[in-house]
N, C-alpha and C positions, 0 to 999 in steps of 0.2 A: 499580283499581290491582292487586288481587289477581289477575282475573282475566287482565290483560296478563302479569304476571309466569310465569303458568301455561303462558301462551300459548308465552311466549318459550322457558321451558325444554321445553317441547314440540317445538317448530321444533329447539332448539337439539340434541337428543335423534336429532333424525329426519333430521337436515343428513348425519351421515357414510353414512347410509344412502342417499342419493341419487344416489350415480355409478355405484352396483351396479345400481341399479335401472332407471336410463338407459342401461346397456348390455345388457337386459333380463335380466341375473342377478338369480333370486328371492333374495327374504331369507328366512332359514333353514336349509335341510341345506347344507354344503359339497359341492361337486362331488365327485360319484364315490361316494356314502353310499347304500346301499340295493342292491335287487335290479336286475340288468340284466331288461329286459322281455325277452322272446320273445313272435316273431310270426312267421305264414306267409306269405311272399310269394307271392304269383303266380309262376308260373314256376320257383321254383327247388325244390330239391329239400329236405326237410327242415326246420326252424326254422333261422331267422334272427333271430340274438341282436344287438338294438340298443342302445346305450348303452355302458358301458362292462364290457371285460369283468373276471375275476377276474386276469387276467394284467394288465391295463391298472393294475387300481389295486392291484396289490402292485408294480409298478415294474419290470417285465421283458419289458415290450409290446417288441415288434422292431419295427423300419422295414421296410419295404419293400411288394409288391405281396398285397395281401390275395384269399387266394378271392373273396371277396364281389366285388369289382370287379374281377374279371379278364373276359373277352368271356362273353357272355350264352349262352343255351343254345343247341345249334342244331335249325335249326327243319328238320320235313320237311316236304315238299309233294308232291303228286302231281297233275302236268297233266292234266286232264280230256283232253283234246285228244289227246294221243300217248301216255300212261297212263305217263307216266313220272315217277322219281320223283327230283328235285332235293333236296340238303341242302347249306343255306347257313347261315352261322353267322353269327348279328346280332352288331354290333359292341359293343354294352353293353346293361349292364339297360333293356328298357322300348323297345331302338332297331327303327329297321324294316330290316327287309331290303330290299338294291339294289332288285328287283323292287319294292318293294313303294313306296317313294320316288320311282320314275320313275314310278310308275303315277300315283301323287297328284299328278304334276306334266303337265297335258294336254298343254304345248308340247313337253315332252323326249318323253310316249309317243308322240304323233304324230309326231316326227320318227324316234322307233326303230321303230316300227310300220312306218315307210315303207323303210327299211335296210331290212327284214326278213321285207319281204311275200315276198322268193320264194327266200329261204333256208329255211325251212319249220321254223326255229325258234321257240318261244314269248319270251316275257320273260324267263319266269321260267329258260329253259336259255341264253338271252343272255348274260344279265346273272350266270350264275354262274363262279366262278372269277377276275372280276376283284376288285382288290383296293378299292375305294373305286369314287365315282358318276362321279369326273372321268377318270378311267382307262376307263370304260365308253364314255364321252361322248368324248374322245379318239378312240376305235378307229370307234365310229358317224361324225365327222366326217371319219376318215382317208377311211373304205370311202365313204362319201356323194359326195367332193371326187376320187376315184383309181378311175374304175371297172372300172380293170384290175385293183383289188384288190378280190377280194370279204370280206365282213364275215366270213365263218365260217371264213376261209383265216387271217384276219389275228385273229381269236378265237382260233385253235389256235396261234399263234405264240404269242402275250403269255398265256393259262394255261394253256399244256401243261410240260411238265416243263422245260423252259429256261425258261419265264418271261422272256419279252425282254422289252423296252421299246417303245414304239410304233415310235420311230426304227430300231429295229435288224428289226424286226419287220417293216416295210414295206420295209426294202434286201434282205433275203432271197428277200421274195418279188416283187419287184422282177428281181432277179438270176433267181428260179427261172423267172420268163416269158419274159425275154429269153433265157435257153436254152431253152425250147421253140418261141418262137416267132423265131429263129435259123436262115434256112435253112442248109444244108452245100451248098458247091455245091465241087464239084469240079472239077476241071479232065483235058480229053480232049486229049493229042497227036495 
């Protein structure tokens, strides 16, 4: 008897402690109590302070777009190949570069490899200056399906300083062949 009673007031003790504990908040210090850790990330420059900081729990943390998660560093490379040297800037902490995502993917680099065998560009000078993988893969299916449009013609439209769009990209140059290849014929009285 005694010892069920001990039981109960024990259970009945550890009951309000249970929902903290199932949404895995430890029991003990309140959130935000103690020192923020510091650690070195890979990659970035400096210590990177985790947890909460001094600004956070005095109550004057602002919203908005933090360093920390702004686009990741950028990376250089230099092609063995032609000795040249590409910088492309990975999209967040930890991502890969264009190049470096079609390479891990055999079907898309065999099919860019094959656009690209006699432009005499690498991957890695392909693939730079577009904005995302689908806009790459876009321009590769235009030049592939149009062989009046070559791929480096139709590269220098969509990342050179106008930045067109595939569509506006392919009627320009579109338009710049059918004036070259335009006779003038003239007429003799």
């Amino acid at each position: 008897m005694r010892l069920s009673r001990i039981l109960m007031l024990t259970g009945a003790l550890a009951l309000p402690a249970l929902p903290a504990a199932a949404q895995g908040k430890a029991i003990g210090k309140p959130a935000g109590v103690g020192k923020p850790t510091t650690t070195t990330v890979k990659g970035a420059s400096g210590t990177v302070t985790k947890g909460k900081s001094a600004d956070a729990k005095a109550g004057t943390l602002v919203k908005g777009k933090s360093a920390d998660h702004a686009k990741g560093p950028k990376t250089t490379a230099t092609d063995a190949d032609t000795d040249t040297t590409v910088t492309s800037e990975s999209q967040g902490r930890g991502q890969l570069t264009l190049a470096e995502r079609i390479e891990m993917n055999p079907t898309l680099k065999a099919r860019a490899d094959a656009v690209l065998e006699g432009t005499g560009l690498t991957l890695l000078q392909a693939t730079d200056g577009f904005r995302n993988q689908g806009q790459f893969v876009a321009a590769l299916n235009a030049a592939e399906h149009n062989p009046d449009i070559s791929f480096v013609d139709l590269r220098t439209k969509m990342t050179g300083p106008d930045q067109l769009s595939l569509g506006a990209a392919m009627e320009q140059l579109k338009a710049e062949a059918s004036e070259t290849t335009t006779p003038t014929t003239t007429t003799t009285p």
